[in-house]
DRENDO-893958 format. One record per residue (C-alpha): x, y, z; residue number from 0; residue in one letter. Coordinates in pm, 1 decimal. Each point is the difference from the previous one (the first is absolute). Layout:
N
+----------+----------+----------+-----+------+
|        x |        y |        z |  nr | rest |
+----------+----------+----------+-----+------+
|        X |        Y |        Z | NUM |    A |
...
+----------+----------+----------+-----+------+
This chain:
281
+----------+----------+----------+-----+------+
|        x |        y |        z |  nr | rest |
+----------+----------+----------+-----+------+
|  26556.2 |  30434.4 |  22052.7 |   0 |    X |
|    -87.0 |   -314.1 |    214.2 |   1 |    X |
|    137.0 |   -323.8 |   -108.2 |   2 |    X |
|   -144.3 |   -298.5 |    191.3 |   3 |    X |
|    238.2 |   -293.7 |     53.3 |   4 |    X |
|   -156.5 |   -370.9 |     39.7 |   5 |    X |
|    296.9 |   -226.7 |    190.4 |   6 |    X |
|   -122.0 |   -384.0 |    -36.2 |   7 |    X |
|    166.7 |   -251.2 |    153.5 |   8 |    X |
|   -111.8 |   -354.0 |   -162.8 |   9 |    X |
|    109.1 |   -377.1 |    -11.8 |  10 |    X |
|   -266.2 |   -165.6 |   -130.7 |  11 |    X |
|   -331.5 |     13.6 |   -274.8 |  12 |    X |
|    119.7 |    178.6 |   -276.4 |  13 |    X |
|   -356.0 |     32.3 |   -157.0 |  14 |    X |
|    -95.6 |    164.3 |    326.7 |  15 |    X |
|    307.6 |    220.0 |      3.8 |  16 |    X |
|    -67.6 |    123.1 |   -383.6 |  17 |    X |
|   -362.1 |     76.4 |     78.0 |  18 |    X |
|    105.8 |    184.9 |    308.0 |  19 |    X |
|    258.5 |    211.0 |   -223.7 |  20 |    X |
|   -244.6 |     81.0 |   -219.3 |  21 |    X |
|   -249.7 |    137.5 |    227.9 |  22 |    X |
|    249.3 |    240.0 |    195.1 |  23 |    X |
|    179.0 |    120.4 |   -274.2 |  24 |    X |
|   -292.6 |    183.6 |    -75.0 |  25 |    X |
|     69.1 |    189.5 |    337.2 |  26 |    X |
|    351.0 |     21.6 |    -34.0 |  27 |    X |
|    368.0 |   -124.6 |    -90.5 |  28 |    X |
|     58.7 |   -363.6 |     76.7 |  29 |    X |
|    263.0 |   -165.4 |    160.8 |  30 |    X |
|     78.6 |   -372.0 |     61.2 |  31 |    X |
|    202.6 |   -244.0 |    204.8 |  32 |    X |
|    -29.7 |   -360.2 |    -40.1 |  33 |    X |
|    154.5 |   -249.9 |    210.2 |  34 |    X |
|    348.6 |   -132.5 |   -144.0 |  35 |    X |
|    -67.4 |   -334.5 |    101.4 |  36 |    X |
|   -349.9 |     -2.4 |   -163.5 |  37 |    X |
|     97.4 |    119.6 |   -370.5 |  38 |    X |
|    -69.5 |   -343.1 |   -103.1 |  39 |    X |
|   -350.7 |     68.4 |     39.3 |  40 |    X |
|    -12.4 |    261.5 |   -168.0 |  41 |    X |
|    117.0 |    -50.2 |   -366.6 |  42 |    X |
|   -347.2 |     71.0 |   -165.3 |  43 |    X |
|      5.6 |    367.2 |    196.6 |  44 |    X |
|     37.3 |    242.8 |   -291.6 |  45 |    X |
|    -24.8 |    375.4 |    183.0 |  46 |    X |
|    -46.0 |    343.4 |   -167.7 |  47 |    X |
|    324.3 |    149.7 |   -131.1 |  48 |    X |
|    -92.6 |    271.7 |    229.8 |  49 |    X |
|     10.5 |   -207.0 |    311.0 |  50 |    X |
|    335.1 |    -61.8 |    200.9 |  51 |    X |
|     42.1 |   -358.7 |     85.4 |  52 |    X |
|    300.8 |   -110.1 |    222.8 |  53 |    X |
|     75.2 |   -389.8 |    116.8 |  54 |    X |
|    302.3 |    124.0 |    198.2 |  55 |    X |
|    -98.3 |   -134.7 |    332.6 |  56 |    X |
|    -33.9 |   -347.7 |    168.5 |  57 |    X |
|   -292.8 |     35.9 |    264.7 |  58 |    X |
|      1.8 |   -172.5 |    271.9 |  59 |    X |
|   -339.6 |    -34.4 |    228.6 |  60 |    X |
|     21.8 |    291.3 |    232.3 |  61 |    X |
|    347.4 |    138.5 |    -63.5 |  62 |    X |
|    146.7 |    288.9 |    -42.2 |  63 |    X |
|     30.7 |   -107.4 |   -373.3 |  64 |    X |
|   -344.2 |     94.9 |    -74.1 |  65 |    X |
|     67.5 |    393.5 |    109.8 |  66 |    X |
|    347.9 |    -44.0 |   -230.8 |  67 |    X |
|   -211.8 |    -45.3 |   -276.7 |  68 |    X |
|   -247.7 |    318.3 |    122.4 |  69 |    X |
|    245.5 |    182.0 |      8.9 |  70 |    X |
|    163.1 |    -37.4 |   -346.9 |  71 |    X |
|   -328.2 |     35.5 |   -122.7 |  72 |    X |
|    -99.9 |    346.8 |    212.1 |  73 |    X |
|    358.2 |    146.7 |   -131.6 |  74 |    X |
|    -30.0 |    -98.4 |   -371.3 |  75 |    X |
|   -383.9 |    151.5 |     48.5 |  76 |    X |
|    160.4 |    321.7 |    137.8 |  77 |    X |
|    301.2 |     29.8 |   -256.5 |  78 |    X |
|   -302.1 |      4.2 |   -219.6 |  79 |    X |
|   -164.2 |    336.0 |    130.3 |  80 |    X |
|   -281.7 |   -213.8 |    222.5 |  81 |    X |
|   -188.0 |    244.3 |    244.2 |  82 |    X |
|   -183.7 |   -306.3 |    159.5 |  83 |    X |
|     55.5 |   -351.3 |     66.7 |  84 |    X |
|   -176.1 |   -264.2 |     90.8 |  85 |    X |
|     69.5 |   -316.7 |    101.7 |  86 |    X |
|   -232.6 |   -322.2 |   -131.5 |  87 |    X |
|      9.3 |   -364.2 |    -13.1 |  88 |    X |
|     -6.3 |   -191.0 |   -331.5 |  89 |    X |
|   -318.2 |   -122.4 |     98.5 |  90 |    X |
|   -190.2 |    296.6 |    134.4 |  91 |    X |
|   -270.4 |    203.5 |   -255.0 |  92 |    X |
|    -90.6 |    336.4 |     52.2 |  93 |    X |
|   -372.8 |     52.1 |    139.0 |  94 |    X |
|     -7.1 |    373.4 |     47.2 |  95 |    X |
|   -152.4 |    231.0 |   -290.6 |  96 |    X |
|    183.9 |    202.5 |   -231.8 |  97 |    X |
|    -51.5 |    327.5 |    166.3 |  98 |    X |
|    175.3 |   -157.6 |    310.7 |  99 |    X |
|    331.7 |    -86.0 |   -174.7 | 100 |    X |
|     12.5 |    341.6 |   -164.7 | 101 |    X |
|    -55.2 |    205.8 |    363.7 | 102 |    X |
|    251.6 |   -207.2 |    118.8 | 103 |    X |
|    244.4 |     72.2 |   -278.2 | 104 |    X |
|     26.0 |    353.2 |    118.7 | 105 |    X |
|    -82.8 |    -20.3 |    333.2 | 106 |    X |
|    246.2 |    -10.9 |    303.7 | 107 |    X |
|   -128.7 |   -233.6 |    203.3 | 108 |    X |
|    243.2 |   -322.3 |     64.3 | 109 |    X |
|   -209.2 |   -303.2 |     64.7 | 110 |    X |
|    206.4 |   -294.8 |    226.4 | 111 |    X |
|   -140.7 |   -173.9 |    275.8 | 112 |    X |
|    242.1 |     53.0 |    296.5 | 113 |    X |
|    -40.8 |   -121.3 |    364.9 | 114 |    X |
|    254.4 |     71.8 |    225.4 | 115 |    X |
|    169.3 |   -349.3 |    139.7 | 116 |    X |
|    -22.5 |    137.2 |    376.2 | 117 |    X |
|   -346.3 |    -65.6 |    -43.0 | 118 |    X |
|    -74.0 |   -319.6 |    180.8 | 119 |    X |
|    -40.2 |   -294.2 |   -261.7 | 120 |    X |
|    -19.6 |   -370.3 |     65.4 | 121 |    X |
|    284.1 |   -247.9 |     12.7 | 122 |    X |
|     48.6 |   -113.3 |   -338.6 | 123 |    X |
|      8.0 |    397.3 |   -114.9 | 124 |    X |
|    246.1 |     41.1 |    216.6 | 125 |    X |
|    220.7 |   -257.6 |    -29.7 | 126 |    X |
|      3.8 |    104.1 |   -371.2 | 127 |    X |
|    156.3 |    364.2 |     37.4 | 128 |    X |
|    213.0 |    -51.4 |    362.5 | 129 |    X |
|    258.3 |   -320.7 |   -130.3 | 130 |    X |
|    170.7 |   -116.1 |   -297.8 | 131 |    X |
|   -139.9 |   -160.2 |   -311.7 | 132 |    X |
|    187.4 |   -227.4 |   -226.0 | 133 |    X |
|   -158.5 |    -46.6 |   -289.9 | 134 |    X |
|    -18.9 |   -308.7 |   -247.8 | 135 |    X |
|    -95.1 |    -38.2 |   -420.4 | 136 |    X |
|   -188.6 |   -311.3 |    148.2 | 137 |    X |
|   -157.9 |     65.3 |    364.7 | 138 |    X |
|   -194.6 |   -348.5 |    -13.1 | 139 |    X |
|    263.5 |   -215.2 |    -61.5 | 140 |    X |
|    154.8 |   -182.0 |    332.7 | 141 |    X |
|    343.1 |    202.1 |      8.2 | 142 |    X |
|   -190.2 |    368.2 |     14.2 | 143 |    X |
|   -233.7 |   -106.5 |    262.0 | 144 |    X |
|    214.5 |   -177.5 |    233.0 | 145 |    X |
|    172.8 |    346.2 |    -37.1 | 146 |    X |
|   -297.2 |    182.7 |     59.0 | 147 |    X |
|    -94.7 |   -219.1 |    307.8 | 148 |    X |
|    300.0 |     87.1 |    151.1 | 149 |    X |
|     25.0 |    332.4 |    -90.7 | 150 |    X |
|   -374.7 |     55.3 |    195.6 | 151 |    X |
|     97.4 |   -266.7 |    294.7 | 152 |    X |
|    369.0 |    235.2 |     60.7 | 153 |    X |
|    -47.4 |    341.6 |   -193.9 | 154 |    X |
|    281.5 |    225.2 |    -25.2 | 155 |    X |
|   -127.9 |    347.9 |    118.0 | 156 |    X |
|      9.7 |    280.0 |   -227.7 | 157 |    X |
|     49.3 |    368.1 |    143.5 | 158 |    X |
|   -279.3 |    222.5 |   -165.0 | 159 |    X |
|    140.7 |    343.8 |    125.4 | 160 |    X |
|    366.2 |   -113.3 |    -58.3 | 161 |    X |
|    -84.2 |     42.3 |   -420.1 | 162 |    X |
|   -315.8 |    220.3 |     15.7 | 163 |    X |
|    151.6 |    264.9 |    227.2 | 164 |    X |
|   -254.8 |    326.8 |      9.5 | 165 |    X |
|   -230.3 |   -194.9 |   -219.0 | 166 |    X |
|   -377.0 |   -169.5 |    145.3 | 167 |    X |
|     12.8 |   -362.3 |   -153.4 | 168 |    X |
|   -327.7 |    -73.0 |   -212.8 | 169 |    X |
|   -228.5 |   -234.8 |   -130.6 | 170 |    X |
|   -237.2 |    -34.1 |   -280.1 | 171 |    X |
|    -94.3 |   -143.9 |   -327.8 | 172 |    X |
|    203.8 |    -40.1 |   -264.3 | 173 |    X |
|   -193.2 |    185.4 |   -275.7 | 174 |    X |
|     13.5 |    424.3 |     61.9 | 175 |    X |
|      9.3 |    302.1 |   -266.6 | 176 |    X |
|    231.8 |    255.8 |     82.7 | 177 |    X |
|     92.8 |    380.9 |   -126.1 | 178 |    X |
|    371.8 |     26.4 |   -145.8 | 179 |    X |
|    101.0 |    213.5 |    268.2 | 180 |    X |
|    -58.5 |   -301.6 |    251.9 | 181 |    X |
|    206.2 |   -264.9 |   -171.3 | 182 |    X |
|    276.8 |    231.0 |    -78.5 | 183 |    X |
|     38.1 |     80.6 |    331.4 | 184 |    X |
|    -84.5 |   -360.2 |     86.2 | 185 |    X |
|    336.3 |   -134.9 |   -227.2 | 186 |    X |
|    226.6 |    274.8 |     85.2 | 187 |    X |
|    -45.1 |    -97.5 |    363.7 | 188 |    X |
|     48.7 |   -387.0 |    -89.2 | 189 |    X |
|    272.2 |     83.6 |   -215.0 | 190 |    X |
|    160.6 |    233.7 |    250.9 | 191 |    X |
|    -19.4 |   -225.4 |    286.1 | 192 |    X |
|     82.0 |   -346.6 |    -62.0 | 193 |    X |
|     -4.6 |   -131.1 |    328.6 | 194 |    X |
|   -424.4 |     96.5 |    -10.4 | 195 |    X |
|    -43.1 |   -215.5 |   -254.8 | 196 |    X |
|    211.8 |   -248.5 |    164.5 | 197 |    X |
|   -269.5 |   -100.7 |    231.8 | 198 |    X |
|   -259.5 |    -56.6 |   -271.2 | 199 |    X |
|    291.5 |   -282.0 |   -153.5 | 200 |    X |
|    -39.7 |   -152.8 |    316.1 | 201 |    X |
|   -371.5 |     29.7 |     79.3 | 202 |    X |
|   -252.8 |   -220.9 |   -114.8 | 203 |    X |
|   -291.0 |    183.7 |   -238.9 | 204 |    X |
|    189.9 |    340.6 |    -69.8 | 205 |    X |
|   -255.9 |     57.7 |   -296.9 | 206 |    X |
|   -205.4 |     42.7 |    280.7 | 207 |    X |
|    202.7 |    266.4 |    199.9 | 208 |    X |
|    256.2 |    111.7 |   -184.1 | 209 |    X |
|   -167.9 |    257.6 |   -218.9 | 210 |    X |
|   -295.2 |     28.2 |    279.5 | 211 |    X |
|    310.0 |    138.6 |    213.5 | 212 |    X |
|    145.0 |    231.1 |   -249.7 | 213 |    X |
|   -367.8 |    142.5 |   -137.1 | 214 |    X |
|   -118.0 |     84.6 |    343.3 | 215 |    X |
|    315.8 |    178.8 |     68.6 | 216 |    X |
|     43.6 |    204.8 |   -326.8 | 217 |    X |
|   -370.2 |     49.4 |   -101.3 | 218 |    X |
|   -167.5 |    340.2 |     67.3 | 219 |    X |
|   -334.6 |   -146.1 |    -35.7 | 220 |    X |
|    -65.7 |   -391.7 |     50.7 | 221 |    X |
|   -342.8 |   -164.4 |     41.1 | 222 |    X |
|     73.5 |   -344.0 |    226.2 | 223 |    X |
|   -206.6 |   -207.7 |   -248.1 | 224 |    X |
|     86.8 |   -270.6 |   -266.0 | 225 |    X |
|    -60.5 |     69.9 |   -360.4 | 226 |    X |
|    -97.5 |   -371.7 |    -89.6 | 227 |    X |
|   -290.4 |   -244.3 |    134.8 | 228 |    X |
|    123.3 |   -294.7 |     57.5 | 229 |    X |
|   -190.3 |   -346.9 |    208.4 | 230 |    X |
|    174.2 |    -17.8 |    356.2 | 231 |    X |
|   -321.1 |   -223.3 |    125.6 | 232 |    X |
|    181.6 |   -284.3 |     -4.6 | 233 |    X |
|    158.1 |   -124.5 |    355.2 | 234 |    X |
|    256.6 |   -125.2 |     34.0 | 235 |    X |
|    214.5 |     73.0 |   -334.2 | 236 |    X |
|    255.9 |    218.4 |    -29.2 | 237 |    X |
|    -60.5 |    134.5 |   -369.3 | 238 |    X |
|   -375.3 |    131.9 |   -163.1 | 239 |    X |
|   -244.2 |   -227.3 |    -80.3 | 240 |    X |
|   -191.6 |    -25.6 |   -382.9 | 241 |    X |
|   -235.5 |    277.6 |    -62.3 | 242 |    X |
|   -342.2 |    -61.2 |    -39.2 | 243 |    X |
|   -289.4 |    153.5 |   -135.0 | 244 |    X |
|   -164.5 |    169.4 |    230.2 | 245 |    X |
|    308.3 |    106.7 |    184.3 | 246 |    X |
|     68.9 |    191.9 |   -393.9 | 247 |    X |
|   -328.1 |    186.6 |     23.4 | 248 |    X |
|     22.7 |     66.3 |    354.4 | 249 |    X |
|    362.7 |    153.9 |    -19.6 | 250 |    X |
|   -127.2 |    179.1 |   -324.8 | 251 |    X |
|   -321.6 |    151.6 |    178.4 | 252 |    X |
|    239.7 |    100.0 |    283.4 | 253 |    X |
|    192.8 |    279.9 |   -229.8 | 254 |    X |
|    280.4 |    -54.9 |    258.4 | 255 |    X |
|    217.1 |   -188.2 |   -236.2 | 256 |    X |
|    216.6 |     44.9 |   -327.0 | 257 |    X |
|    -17.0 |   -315.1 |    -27.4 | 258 |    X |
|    -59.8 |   -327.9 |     30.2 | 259 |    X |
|    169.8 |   -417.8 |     57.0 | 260 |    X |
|     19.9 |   -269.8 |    -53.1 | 261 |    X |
|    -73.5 |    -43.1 |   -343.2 | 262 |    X |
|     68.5 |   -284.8 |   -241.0 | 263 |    X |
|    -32.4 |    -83.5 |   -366.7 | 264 |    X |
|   -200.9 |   -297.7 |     59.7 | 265 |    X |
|   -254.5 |    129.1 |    212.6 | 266 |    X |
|   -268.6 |     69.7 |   -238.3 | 267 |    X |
|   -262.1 |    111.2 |    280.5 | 268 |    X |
|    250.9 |    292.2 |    119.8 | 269 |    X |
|     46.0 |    142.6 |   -358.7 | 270 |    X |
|   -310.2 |     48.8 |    -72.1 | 271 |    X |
|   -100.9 |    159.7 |    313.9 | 272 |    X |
|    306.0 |    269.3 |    -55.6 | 273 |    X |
|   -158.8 |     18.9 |   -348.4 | 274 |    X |
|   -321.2 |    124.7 |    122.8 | 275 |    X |
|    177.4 |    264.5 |    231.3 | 276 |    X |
|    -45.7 |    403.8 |   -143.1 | 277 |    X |
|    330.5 |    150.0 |     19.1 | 278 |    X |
|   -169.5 |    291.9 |   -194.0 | 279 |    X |
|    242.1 |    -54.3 |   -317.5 | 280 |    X |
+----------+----------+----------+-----+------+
């Protein structure tokens, strides 16, 4: 029997997050990880008994915190019987039809955009994964950036193949569906080998490489793509821009895509675009 898993990693919108429950766990088994810093806002969320919630972790902005809390979700999933999981943010919606979800249930295909990091990126990319990141609750205020300023003007070098060993570094989104085969193999190895992950505690964005290393490694049949549209047209900014709605109906039309963010409670346009969408339910 194929149980479907649905990791979501949240720290903000409650409405948005309900909604978002409600529309996978039609698919699937839900599983949820909200920000421990953020529970304040989220005092009006009332999940499904069914649904695990878990406010164990403080996340900081692109630290190895963020895969802590994947992981405890992935291994609660799998204690649970989960076949599949896949990973989503809090405010993503799914834009593929039923039928989609249901091949994929029983399919074993992993799904995790990987790029190898000897691939030739530019400057910033690189500065990201080859030195040390110290990481800060509050990255505006004057304390964390003078630290970041010097941490970018004298970086402290960080040996890739000293942690990684045998394994090719990659790259990728955040947001991937894998077969339980792949992530047990994928925690034994972290759990196995502590100074692999050790890297990733040092390494700026390891939701980004971490599991993109371990899938590509373990998986017997990856496809290099994303599972989740999200607005990179913006220049200059480190993070996704708003969704709008034609960028919805064009990633919809596509058929490349689970699904979709950003999307937001108050953005009435956006809803009732995704309303109009035929998931064939």
């Amino acid at each position: 029997m194929s149980l479907h898993a649905f990791l979501i990693t949240s720290h903000k919108d409650p409405e948005q997050l309900q909604f978002l429950i409600s529309e996978v766990a039609k698919y699937g088994s839900v599983y949820v990880h909200i920000d421990k810093d953020a529970r304040e806002k989220f005092t009006s969320f009332f999940p499904p008994k069914n649904v695990f919630v878990s406010t164990e972790v403080p996340i900081r902005y692109s630290h190895w915190s963020m895969v802590r809390s994947i992981l405890l979700l992935a291994e609660k999933a799998l204690g649970d019987g989960a076949t599949r999981l896949s990973l989503i943010s809090g405010d993503a919606l799914p834009i593929a039809p039923k039928i989609e979800f249901e091949k994929l249930a029983s399919s074993d295909l992993d799904i995790c955009h990987n790029r190898s990091i000897k691939t030739k990126y530019d400057s910033r990319v690189d500065f990201h994964y080859y030195n040390r990141y110290i990481p800060s609750k509050y990255p505006n205020r004057l304390i964390p950036r003078a630290m970041n300023y010097l941490s970018r003007k004298w970086p402290i070098k960080i040996n890739i193949d000293k942690y990684l060993e045998h394994l090719d570094m990659k790259i990728g989104s955040m947001w991937w569906s894998v077969t339980r085969d792949t992530m047990v193999k994928s925690i034994a190895h972290h759990e196995n080998n502590p100074k692999f992950s050790e890297y990733f505690k040092k390494s700026k964005h390891p939701g980004e490489t971490f599991f993109q290393t371990l899938f590509a490694y373990f998986s017997r049949n990856i496809r290099d793509e994303g599972t989740t549209y999200a607005n990179w047209d913006i220049p200059r900014v480190p993070h996704p821009g708003d969704l709008s709605v034609s960028q919805l109906r064009a990633a919809y039309d596509s058929k490349k895509f689970l699904f979709a963010r950003k999307f937001e409670t108050h953005r009435k346009d956006l809803m009732e675009e995704w309303h109009k969408l035929d998931f064939g339910n």
